[in-house]
C-alpha positions in Angstrom: 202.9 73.5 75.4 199.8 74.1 73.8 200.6 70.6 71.6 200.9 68.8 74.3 197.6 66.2 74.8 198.2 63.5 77.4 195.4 62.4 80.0 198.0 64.1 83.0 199.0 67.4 81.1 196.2 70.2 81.5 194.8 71.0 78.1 195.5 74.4 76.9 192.2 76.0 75.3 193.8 78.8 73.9 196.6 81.5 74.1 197.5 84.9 72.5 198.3 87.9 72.9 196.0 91.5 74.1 196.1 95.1 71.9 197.8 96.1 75.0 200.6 93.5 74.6 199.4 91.8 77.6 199.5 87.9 77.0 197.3 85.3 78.3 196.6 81.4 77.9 193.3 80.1 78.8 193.3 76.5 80.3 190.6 73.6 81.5 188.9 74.4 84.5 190.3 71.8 87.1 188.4 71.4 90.6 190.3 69.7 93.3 194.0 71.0 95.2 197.1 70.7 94.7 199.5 68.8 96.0 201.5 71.0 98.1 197.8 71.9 99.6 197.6 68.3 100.4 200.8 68.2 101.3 200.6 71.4 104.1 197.4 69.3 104.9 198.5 65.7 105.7 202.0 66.3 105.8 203.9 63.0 105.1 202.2 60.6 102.4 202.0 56.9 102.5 203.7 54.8 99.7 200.9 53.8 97.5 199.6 57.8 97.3 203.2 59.1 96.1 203.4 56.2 94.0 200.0 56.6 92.4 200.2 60.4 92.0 203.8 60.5 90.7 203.4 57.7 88.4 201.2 60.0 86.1 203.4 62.9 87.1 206.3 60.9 85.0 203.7 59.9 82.1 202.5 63.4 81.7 206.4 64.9 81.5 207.6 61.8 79.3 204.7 63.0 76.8 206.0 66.6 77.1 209.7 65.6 76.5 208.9 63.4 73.6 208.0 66.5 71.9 211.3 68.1 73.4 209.6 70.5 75.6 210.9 70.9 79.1 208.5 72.1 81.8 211.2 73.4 84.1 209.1 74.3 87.2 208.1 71.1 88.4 206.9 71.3 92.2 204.0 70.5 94.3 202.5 73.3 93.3 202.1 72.6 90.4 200.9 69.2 90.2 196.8 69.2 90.7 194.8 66.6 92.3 191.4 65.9 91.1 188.3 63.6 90.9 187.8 61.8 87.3 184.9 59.8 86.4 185.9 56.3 84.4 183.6 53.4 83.3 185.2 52.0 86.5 184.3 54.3 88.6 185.6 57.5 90.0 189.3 58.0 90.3 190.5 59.8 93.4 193.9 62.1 93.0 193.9 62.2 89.2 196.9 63.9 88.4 196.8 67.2 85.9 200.3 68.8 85.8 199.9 71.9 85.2 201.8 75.5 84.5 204.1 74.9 81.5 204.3 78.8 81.3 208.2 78.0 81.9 208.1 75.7 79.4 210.7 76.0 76.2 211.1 73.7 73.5 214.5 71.8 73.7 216.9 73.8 70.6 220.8 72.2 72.0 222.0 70.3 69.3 221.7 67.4 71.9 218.1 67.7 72.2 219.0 70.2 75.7 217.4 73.4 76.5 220.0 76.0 75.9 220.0 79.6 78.0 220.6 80.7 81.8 218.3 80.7 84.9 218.0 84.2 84.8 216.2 86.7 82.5 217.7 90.3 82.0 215.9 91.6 85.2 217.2 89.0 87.3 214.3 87.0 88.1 214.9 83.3 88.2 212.9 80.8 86.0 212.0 78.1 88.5 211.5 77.7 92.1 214.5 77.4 93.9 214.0 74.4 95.9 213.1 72.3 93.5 215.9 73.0 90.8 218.3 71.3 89.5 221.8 71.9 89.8 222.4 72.8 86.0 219.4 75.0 85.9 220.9 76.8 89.6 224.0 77.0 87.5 222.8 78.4 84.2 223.7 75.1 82.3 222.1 73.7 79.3 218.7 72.0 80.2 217.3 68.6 79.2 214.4 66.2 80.3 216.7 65.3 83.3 215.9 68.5 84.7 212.5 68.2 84.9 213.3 64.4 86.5 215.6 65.9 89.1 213.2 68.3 90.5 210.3 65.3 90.0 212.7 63.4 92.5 213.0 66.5 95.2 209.0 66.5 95.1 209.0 62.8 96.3 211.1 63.6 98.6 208.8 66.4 99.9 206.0 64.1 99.8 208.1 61.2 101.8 209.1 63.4 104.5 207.1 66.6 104.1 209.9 69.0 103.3 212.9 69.6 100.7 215.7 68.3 100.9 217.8 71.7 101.1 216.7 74.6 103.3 218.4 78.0 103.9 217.8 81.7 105.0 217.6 82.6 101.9 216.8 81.0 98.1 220.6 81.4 96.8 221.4 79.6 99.6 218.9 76.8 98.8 220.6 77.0 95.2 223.5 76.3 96.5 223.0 73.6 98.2 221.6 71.3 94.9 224.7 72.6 93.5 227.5 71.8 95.9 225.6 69.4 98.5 224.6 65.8 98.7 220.7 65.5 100.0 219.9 64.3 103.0 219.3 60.3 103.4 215.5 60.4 103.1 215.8 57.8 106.0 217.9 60.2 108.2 214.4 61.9 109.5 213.4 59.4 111.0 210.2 58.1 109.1 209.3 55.0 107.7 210.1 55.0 103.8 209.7 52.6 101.4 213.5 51.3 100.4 212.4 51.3 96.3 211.1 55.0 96.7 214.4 55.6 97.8 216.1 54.6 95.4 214.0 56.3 92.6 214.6 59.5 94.7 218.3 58.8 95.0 218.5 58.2 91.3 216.6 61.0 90.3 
């Protein structure tokens, strides 16, 4: 991640590793919130706002999988809206997509991310409801991945929740595995027909 430089990506300042074995990666200092702070906030967002914000979300991962490295944890959470300053003038919700901790360069012969979901303890890499169903499933990864999760944040930001939601995260898992989402239009709020149909696609 750390070769990553694209206007949307933070900018990683430097990483390495502690005498004690404790490893660390020092990034820019962003000041603003993120968007599942704005999102808890405001609750459902208009069209031009998830346009605008994901727009650069999908130029920053583009970047990132043109150099074959996956973020796998894409979610609100980790998407940062801030203030930037342009010859223009300021620009309001600048995106800065942040946390490629999860990140792993794409080794599959077929440019995918080979390996399971979980590591030797059991923890899983990702957040549940936003995974895809080959990461649930322990499949081979590739920049699709990233794009499906991409597409259940829209959907979050259209209607202010997930598409899947269970008692408990395996059951969330299992639902992007085995279940068709929810029509974004089935809750009852006004979406816009073309965001729909990125989200569907995604």
């Amino acid at each position: 991640a750390s070769r990553l430089e694209h206007p949307n990506t933070v900018r990683i300042l430097d990483f390495g590793e502690e005498p004690d074995g404790l490893l660390y990666i020092a990034m820019e200092y962003l000041e603003g919130e993120d968007l599942q702070a704005r999102i808890a906030d405001q609750g459902p967002m208009t069209t031009q706002s998830v346009a605008w914000i994901m727009s650069q979300t999908f130029s920053a991962l583009a970047a990132a999988h043109a150099h074959d490295v996956i973020h796998r944890d894409m979610k609100p959470g980790n998407i940062m809206l801030v203030r930037r300053d342009s010859e223009d003038g300021p620009i309001a919700d600048f995106v800065k997509v942040c946390d490629f901790g999860l990140a792993k360069i794409a080794d599959g012969p077929d440019g995918s991310l080979t390996g399971t979901p979980l590591t030797a303890q059991g923890a899983v890499f990702g957040t549940p409801a936003y995974m895809s169903p080959e990461q649930a499933r322990g499949d081979p990864l590739d920049a699709r991945s990233d794009i499906y999760s991409c597409g259940v944040v829209m959907y979050k930001m259209m209607v202010g929740h997930t598409p899947f939601r269970a008692e408990s995260p395996t059951g969330v898992l299992l639902g992007h595995i085995h279940e068709a989402p929810p029509k974004l239009t089935s809750w009852g709020l006004p979406v816009h027909p073309e965001l729909c149909r990125v989200v569907e696609r995604a």
